[in-house]
Residue frames as qw, qx, qy, qz and C-alpha x, y, z in Angstrom:
[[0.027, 0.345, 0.605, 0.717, 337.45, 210.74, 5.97],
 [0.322, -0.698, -0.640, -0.013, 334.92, 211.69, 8.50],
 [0.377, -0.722, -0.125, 0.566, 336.49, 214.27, 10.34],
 [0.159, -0.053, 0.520, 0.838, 337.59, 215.81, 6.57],
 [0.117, -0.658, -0.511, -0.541, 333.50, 216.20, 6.01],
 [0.360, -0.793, -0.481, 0.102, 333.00, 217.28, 8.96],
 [0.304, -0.478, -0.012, 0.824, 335.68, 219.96, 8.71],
 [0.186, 0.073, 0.543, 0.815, 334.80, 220.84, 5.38],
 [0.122, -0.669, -0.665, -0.309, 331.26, 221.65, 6.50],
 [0.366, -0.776, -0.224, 0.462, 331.98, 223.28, 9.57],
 [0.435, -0.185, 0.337, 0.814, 334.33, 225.57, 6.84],
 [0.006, 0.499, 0.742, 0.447, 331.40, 225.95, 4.83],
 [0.145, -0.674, -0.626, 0.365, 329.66, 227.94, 6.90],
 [0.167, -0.712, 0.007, 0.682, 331.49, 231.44, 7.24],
 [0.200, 0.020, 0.716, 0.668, 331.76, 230.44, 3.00],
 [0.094, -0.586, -0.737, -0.322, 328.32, 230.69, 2.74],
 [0.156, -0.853, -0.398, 0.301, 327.81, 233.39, 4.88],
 [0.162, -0.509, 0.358, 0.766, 330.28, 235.72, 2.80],
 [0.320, 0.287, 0.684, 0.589, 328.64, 234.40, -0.18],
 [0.040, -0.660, -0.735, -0.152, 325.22, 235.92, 0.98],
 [0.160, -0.782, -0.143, 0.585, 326.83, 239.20, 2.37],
 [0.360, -0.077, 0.759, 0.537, 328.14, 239.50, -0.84],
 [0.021, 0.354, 0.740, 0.572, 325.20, 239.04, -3.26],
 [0.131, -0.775, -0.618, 0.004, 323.07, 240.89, -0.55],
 [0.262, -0.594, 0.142, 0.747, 325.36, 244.20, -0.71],
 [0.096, 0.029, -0.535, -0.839, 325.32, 244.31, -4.79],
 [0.025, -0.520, -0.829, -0.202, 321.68, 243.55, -4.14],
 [0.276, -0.804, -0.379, 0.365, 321.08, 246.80, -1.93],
 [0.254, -0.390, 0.310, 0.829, 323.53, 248.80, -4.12],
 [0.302, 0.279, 0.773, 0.484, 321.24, 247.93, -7.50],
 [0.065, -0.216, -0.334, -0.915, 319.38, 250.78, -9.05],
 [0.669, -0.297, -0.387, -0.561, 315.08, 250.61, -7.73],
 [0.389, -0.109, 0.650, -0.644, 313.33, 249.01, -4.90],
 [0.037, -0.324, -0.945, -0.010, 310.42, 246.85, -4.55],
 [0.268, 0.624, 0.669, -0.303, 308.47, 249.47, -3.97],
 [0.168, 0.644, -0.327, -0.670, 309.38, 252.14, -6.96],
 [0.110, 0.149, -0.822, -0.539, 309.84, 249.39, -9.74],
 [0.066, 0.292, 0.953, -0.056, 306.33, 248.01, -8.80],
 [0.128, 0.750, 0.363, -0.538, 304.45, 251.53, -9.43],
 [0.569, 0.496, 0.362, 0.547, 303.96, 253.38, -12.81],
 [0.416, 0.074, -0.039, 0.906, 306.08, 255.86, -13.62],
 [0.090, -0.474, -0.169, -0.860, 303.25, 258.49, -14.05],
 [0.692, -0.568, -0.433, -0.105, 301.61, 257.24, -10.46],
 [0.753, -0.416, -0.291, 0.419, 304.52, 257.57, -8.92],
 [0.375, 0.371, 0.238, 0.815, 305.20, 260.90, -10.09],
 [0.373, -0.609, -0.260, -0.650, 302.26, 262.18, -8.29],
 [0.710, -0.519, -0.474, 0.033, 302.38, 260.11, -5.46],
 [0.099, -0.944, 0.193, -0.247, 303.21, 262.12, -2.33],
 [0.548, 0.394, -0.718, 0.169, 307.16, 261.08, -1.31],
 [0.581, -0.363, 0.510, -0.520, 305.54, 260.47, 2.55],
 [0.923, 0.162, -0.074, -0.341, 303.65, 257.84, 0.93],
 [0.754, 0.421, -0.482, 0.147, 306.83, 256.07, -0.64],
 [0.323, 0.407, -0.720, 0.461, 308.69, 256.40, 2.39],
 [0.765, -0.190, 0.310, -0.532, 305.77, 255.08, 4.74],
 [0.874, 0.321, -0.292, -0.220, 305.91, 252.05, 2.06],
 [0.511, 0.595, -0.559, 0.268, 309.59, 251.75, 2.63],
 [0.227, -0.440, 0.536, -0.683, 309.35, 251.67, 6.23],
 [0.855, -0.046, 0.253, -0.450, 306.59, 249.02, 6.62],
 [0.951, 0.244, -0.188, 0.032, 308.91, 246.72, 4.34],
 [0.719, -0.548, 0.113, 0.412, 312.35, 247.58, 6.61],
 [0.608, 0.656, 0.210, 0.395, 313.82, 249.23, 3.47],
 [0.187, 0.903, -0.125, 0.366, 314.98, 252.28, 5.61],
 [0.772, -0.531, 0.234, 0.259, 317.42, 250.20, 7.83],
 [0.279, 0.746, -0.544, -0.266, 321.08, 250.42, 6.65],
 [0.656, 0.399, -0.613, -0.186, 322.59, 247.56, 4.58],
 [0.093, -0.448, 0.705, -0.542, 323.94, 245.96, 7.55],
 [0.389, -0.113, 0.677, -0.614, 321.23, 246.04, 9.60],
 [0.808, 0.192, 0.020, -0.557, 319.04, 244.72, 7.19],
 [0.659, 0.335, -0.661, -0.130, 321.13, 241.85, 6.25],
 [0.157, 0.025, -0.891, 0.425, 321.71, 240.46, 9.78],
 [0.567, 0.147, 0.378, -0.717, 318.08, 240.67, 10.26],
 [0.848, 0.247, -0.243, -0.401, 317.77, 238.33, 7.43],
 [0.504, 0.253, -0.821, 0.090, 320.37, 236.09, 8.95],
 [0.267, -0.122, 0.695, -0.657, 318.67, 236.30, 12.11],
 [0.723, 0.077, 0.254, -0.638, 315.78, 234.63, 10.26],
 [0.528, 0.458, -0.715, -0.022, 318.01, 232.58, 8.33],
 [0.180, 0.161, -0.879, 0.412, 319.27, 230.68, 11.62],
 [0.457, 0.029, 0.608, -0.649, 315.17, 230.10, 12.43],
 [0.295, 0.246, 0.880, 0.279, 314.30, 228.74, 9.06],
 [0.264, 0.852, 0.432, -0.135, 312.77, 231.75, 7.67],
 [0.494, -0.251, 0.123, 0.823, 313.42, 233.40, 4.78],
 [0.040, -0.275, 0.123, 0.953, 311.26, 236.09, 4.13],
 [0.477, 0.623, 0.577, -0.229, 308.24, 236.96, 2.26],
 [0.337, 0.416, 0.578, 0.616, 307.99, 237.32, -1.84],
 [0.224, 0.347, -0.057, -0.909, 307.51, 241.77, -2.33],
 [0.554, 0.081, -0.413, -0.719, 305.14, 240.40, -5.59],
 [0.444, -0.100, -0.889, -0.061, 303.79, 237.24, -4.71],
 [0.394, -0.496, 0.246, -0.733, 303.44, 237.59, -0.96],
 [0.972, -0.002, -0.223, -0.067, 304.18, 234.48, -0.67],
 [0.829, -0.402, 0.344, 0.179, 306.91, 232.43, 1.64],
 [0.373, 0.691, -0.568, -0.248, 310.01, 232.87, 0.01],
 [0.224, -0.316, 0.921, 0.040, 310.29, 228.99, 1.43],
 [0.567, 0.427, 0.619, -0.335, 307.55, 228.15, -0.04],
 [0.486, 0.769, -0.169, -0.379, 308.18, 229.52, -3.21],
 [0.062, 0.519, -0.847, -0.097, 311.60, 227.64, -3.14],
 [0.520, -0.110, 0.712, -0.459, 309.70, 224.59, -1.92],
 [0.737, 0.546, 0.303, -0.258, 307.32, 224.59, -5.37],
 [0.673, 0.717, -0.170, -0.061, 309.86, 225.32, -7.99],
 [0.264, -0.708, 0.647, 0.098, 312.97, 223.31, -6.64],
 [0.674, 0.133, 0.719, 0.102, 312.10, 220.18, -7.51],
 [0.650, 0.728, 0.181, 0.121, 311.17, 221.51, -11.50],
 [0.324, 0.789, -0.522, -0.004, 314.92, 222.70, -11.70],
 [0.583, -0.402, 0.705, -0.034, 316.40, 219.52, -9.51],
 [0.822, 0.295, 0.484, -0.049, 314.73, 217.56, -12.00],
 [0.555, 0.828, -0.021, 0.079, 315.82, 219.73, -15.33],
 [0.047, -0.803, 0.592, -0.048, 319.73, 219.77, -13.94],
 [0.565, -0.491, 0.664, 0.017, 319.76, 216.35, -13.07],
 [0.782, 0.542, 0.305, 0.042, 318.18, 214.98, -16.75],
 [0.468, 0.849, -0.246, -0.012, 320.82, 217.71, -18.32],
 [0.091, -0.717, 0.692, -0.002, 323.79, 216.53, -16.34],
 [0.782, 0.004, 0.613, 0.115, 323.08, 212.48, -17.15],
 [0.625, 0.775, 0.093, -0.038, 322.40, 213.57, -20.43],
 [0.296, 0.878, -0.369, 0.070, 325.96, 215.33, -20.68],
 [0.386, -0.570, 0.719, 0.097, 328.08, 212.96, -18.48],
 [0.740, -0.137, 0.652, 0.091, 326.82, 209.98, -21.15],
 [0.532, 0.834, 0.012, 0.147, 327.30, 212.09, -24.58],
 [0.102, -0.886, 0.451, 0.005, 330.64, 213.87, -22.48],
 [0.507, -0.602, 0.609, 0.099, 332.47, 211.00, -21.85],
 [0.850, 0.314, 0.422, -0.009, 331.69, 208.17, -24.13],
 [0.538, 0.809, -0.061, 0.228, 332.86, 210.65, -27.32],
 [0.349, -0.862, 0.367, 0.008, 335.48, 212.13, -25.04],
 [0.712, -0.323, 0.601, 0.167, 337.21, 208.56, -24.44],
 [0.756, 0.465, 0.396, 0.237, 336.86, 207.52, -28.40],
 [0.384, 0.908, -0.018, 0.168, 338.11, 210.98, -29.49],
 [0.515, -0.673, 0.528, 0.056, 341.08, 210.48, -26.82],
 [0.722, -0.326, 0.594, 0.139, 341.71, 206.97, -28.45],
 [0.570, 0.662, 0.486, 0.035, 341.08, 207.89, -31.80],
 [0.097, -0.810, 0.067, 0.575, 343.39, 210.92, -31.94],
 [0.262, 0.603, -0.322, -0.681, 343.85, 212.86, -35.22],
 [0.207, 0.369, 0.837, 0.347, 341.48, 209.87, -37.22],
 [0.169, -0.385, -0.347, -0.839, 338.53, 211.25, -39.22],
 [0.475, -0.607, -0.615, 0.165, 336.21, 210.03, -35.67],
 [0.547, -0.499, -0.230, 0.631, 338.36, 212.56, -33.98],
 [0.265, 0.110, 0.249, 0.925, 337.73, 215.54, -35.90],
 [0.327, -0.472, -0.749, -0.331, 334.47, 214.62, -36.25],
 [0.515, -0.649, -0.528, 0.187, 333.73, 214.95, -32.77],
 [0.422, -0.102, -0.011, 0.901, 335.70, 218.52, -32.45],
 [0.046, -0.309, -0.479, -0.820, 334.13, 219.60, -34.86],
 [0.542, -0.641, -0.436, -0.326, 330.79, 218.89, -33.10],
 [0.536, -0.379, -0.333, 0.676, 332.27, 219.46, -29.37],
 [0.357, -0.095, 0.126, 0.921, 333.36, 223.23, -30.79],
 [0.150, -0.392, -0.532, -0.735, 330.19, 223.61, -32.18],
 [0.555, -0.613, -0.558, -0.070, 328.24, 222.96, -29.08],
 [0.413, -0.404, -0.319, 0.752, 330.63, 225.08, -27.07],
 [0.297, -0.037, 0.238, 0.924, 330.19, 227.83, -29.57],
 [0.267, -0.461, -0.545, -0.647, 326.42, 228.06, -30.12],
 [0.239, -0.311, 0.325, -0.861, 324.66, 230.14, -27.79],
 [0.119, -0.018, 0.957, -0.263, 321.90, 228.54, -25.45],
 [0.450, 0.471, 0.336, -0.680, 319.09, 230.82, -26.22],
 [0.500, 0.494, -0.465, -0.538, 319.53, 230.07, -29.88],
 [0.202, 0.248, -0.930, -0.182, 319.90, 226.34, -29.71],
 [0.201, 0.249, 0.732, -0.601, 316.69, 226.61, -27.76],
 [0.459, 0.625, 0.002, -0.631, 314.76, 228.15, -30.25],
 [0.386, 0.372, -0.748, -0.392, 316.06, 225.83, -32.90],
 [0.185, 0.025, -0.980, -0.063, 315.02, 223.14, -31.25],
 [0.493, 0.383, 0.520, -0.583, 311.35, 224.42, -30.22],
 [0.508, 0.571, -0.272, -0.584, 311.17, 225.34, -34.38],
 [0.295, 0.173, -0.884, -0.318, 312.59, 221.85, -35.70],
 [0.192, -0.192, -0.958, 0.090, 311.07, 219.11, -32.77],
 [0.223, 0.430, 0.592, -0.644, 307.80, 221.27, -31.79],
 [0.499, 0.560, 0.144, -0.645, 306.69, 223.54, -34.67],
 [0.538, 0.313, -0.631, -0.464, 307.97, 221.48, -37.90],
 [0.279, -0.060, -0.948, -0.142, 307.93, 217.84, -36.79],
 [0.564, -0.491, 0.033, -0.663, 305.68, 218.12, -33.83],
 [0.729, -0.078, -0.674, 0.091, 307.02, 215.49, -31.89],
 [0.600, -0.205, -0.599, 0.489, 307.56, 217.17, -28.95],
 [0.167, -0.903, -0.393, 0.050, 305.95, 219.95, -26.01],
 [0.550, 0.446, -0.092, 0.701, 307.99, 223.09, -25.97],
 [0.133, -0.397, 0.418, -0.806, 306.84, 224.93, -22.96],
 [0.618, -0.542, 0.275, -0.498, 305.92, 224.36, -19.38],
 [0.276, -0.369, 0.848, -0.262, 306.34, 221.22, -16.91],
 [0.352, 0.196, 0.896, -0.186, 303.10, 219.31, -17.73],
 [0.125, -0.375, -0.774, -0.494, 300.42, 218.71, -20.48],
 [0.300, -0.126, 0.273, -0.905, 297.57, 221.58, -19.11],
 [0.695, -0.054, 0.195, -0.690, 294.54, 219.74, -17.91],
 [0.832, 0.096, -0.537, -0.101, 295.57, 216.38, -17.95],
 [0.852, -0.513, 0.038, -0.098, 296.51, 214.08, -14.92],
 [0.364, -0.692, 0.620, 0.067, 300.42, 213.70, -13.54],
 [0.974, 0.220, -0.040, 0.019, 302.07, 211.01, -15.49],
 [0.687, -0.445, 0.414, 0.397, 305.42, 210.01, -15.50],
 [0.425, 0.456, 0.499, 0.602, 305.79, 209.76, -19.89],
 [0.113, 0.921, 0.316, 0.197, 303.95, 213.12, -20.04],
 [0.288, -0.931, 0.191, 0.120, 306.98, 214.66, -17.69],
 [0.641, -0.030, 0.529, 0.555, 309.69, 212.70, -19.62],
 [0.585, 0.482, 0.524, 0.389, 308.34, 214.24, -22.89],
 [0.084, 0.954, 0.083, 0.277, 308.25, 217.67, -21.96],
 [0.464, -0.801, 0.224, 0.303, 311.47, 217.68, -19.66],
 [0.893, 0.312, 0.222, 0.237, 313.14, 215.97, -23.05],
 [0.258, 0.873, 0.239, 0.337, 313.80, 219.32, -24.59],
 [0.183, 0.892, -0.150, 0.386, 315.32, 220.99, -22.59],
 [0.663, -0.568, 0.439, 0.211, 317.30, 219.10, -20.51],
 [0.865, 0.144, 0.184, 0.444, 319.17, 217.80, -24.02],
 [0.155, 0.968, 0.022, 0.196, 319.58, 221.54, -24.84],
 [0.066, -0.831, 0.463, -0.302, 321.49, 222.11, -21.77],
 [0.959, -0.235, 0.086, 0.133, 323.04, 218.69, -21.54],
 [0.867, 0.142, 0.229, 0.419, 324.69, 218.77, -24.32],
 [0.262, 0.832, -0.189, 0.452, 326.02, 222.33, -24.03],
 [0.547, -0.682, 0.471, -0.116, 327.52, 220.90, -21.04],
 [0.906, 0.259, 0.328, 0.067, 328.34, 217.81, -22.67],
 [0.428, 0.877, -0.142, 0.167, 331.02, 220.04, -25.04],
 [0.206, -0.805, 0.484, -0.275, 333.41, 221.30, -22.15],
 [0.587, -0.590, 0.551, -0.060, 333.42, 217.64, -20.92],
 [0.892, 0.419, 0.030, 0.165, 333.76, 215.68, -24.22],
 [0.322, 0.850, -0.307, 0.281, 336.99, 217.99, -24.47],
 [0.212, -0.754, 0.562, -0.266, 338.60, 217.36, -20.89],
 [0.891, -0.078, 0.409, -0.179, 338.02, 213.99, -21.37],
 [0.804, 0.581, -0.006, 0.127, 339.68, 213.51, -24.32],
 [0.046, -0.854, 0.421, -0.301, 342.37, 215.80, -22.76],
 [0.574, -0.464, 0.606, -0.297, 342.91, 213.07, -20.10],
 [0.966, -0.032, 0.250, 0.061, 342.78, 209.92, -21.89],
 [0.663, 0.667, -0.176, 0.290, 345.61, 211.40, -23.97],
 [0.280, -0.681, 0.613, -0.287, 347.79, 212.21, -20.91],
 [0.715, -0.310, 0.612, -0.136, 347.30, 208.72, -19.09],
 [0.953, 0.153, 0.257, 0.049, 348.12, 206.69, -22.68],
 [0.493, 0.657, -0.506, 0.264, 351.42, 208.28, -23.13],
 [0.612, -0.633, 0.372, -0.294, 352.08, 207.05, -19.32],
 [0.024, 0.546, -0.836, 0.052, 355.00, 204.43, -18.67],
 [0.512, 0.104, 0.793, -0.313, 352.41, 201.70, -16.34],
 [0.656, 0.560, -0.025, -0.505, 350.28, 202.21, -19.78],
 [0.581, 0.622, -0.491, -0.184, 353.33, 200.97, -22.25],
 [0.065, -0.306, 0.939, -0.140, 354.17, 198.16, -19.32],
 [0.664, 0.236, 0.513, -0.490, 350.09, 197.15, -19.37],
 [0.523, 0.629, -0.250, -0.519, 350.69, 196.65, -23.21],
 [0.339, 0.591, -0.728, -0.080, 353.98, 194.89, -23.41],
 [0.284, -0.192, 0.815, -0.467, 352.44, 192.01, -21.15],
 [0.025, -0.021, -0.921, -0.388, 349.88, 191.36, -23.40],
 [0.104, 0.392, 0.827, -0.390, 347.16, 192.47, -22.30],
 [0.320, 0.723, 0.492, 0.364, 343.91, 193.15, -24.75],
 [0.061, -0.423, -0.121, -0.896, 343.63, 197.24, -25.62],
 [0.396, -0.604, -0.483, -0.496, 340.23, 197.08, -24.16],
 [0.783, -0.392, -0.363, 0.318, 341.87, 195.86, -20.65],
 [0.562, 0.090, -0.144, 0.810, 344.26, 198.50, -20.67],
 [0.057, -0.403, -0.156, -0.900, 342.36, 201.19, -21.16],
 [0.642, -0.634, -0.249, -0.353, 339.69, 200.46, -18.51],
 [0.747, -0.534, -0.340, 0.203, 341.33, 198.84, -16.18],
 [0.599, -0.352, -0.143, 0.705, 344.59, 201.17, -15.92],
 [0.101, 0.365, 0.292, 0.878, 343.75, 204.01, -18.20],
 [0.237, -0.586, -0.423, -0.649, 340.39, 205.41, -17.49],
 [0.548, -0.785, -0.181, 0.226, 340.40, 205.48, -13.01],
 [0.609, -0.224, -0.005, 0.761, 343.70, 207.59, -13.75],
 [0.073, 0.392, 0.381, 0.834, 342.09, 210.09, -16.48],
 [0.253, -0.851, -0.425, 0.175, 338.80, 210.73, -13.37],
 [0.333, -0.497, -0.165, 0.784, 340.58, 213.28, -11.72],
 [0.008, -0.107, 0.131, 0.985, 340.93, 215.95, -14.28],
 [0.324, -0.329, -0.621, -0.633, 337.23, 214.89, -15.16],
 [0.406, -0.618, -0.609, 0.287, 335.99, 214.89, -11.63],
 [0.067, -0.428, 0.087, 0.897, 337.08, 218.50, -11.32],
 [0.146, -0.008, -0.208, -0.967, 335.36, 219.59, -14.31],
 [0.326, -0.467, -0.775, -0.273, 332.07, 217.52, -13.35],
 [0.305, -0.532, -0.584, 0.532, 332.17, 219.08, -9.80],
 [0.028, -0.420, -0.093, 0.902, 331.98, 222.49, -11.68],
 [0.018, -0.393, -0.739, -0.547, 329.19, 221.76, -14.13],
 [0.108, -0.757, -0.591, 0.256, 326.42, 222.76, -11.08],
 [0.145, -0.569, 0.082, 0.805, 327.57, 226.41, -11.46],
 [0.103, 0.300, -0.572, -0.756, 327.39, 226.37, -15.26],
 [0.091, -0.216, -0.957, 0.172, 324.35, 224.44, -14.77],
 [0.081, -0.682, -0.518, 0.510, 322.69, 226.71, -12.67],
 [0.185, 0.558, -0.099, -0.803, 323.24, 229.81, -14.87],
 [0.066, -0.025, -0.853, -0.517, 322.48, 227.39, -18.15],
 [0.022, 0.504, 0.862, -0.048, 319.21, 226.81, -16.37],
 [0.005, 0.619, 0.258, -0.742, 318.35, 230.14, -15.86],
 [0.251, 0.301, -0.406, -0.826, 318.14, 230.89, -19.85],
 [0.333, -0.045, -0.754, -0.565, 316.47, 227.69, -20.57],
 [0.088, -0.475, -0.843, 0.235, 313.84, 227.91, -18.34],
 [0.315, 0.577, 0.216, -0.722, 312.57, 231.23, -19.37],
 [0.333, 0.234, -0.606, -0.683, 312.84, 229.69, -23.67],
 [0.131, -0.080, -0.988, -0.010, 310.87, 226.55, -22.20],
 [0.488, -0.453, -0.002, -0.746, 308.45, 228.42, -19.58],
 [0.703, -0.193, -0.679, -0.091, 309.59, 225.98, -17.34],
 [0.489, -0.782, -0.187, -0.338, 308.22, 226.68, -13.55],
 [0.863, -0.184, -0.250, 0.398, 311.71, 226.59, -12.05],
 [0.471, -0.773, -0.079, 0.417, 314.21, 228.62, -9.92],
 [0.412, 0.145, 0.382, 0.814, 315.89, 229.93, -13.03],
 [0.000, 0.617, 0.439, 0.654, 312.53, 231.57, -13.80],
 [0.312, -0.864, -0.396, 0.005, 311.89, 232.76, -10.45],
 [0.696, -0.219, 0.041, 0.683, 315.21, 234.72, -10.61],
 [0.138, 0.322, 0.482, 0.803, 314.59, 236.17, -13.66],
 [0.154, -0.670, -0.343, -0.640, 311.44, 237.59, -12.27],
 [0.444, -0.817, -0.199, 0.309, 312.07, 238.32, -8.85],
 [0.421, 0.116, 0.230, 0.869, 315.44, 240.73, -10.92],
 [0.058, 0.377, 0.343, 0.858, 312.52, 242.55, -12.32],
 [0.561, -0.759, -0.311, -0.111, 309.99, 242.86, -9.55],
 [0.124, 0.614, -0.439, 0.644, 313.36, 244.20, -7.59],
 [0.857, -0.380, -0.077, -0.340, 312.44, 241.28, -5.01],
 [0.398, 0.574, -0.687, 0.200, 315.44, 240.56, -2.76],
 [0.681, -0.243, 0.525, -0.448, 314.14, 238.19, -0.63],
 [0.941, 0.267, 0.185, -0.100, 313.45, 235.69, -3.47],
 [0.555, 0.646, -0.476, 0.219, 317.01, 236.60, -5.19],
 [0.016, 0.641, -0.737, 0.214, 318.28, 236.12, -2.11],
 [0.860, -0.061, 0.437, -0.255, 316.22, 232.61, -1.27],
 [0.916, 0.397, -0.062, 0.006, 317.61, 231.76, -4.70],
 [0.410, 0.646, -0.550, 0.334, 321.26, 232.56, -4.22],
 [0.428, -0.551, 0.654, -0.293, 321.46, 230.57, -0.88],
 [0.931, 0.063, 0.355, -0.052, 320.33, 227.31, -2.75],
 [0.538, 0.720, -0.429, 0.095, 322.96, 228.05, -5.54],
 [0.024, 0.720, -0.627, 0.297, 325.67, 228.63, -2.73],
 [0.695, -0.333, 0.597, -0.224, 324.91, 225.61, -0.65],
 [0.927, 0.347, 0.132, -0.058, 324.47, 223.76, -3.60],
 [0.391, 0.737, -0.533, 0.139, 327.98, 224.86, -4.96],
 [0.154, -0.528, 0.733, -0.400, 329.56, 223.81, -1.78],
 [0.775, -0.066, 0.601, -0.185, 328.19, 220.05, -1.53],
 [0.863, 0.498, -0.056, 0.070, 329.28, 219.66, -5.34],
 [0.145, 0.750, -0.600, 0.239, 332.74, 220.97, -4.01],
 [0.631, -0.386, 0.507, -0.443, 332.49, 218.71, -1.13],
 [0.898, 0.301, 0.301, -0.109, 330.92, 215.53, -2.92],
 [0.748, 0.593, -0.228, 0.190, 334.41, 215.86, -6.26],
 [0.260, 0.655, -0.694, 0.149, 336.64, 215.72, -3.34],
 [0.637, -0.266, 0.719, -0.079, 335.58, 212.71, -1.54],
 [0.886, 0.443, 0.044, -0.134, 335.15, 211.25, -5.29],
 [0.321, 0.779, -0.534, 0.073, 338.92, 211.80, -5.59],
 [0.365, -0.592, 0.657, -0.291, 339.81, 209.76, -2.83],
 [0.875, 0.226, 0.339, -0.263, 337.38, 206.82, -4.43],
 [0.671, 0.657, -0.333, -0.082, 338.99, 207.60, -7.95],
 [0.569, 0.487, -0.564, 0.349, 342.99, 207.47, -6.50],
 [0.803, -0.499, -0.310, 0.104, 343.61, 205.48, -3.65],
 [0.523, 0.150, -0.170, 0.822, 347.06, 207.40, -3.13],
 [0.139, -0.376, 0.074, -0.913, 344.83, 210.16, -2.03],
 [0.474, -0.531, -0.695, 0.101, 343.55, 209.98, 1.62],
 [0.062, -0.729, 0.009, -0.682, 342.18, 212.69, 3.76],
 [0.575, -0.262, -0.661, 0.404, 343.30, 212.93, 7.57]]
């Protein structure tokens, strides 16, 4: 198993480095600049095109694609990635402040969804075509089907502006002291948002799976032996059904990551979703690209992390 992480990292690498040539090619292809989108239109109209292309020059802008990208891996492989075009700020720094406010919001949405996903999943599995099991379709289908931005907005309007029970933007209560409750109450929101629109996809493969493993043979010999329901199903049912549910957990981060990205701009919450969104418009590829290397790494250690889980799930699976 050791030499399997360690290959799979050392693999990683050149993965990650295609990811970032990649997103930094359609980044250099995109319409605007940092310095044009950051000037009004009638300023820049006047201005004299020396100017602009002085500008351009002082930020490396007139290197070709190329060169500029291996100049950014060359700072890559020193721990440096660049400086924020609007901010002026460390792009590691920037990452540095607002990782931890999405770490937190992904990791609240994915408990959230793995203990709504499965639970229902497993009942709706054992339950199949009872009124439980519609039920939960019903609602499963719904959550897949309703948009995020809209389920956001429903829930600022029901739990913020009609009941008031709960904060609807930012990270913290303004001018009060750090609490622990105070960041529960305000991460509430929107981590259930985008739990439980994750929460849908896995209620579904779950169900999928427990129906596979209880038509199984070992299933109808666990039975005939006498042993309770309850027994069966945990003990021989439910480490067989992982798999297809490890797979679709390992690919939540992805669907995550872009989930976060809407509901941190309906929240205003100070996180790498939102600094996407506005480095896009500020035409800031330093920060897009500071954000798309934490994605990519991140992808690859959830890839990493659902296949040594396999090996845990089914002992029959062993890496050499």
């Amino acid at each position: 198993m050791g030499r399997y992480i360690v290959r799979r990292l050392l693999i990683s690498v050149p993965v990650l480095i295609g990811i970032t040539a990649i997103a930094f090619a359609a980044l250099s292809l995109a319409p605007g600049d940092p310095i044009t989108s950051r000037i009004d239109p009638g300023l820049l109209a006047r201005m004299d095109p020396a100017q602009i292309e002085a500008q351009r020059r002082e930020l490396g802008l007139d290197q070709p694609v190329p060169i500029r990208y291996l100049r950014w891996l060359a700072g890559l492989s020193h721990g440096e990635l660049g400086y924020s075009v609007a901010t002026r700020r460390s792009i590691s720094d920037e990452l540095a402040l607002r990782l931890p406010a999405t770490l937190q919001l992904m990791g609240a949405a994915l408990i959230i969804g793995l203990v709504v996903g499965l639970p229902f999943g497993i009942l709706s599995g054992v339950r199949q075509y009872s009124r439980l099991d519609y039920g939960l379709t019903a609602f499963s289908m719904a959550l897949i089907s309703a948009p995020t931005f809209f389920v956001g907005l429903a829930g600022i309007y029901v739990f913020g502006v009609y009941l008031h029970v709960l904060p609807t933007a930012d990270i913290a209560t303004f001018g009060e002291p750090f609490s622990i409750l105070d960041r529960l109450r305000h991460l509430l929101l929107p981590a259930s948002i985008l739990g439980f629109a994750n929460a849908a996809p896995l209620m579904r493969y779950t169900r999928a799976g427990v129906l596979e493993v209880l038509r199984r043979e070992y299933m109808t010999t666990a039975r005939a032996k006498g042993l309770l329901p309850n027994v069966v199903l945990i003990r021989h049912g439910l480490r067989n059904a992982l798999l297809p549910i490890i797979t679709v957990v390992g690919l939540l981060l992805p669907e995550l990551v872009a989930g976060a990205v809407v509901t941190e701009q309906i929240f205003a919450w100070p996180g790498m979703g939102t600094l996407a969104v506005r480095a896009a418009s500020d035409r800031d590829p330093a920060s897009l690209m500071g954000v798309v290397l934490v994605v990519g790494v991140g992808v690859l250690l959830s890839n990493l992390l659902a296949d040594i889980a396999y090996a845990v799930a089914d002992p029959r699976i062993r890496y050499t």
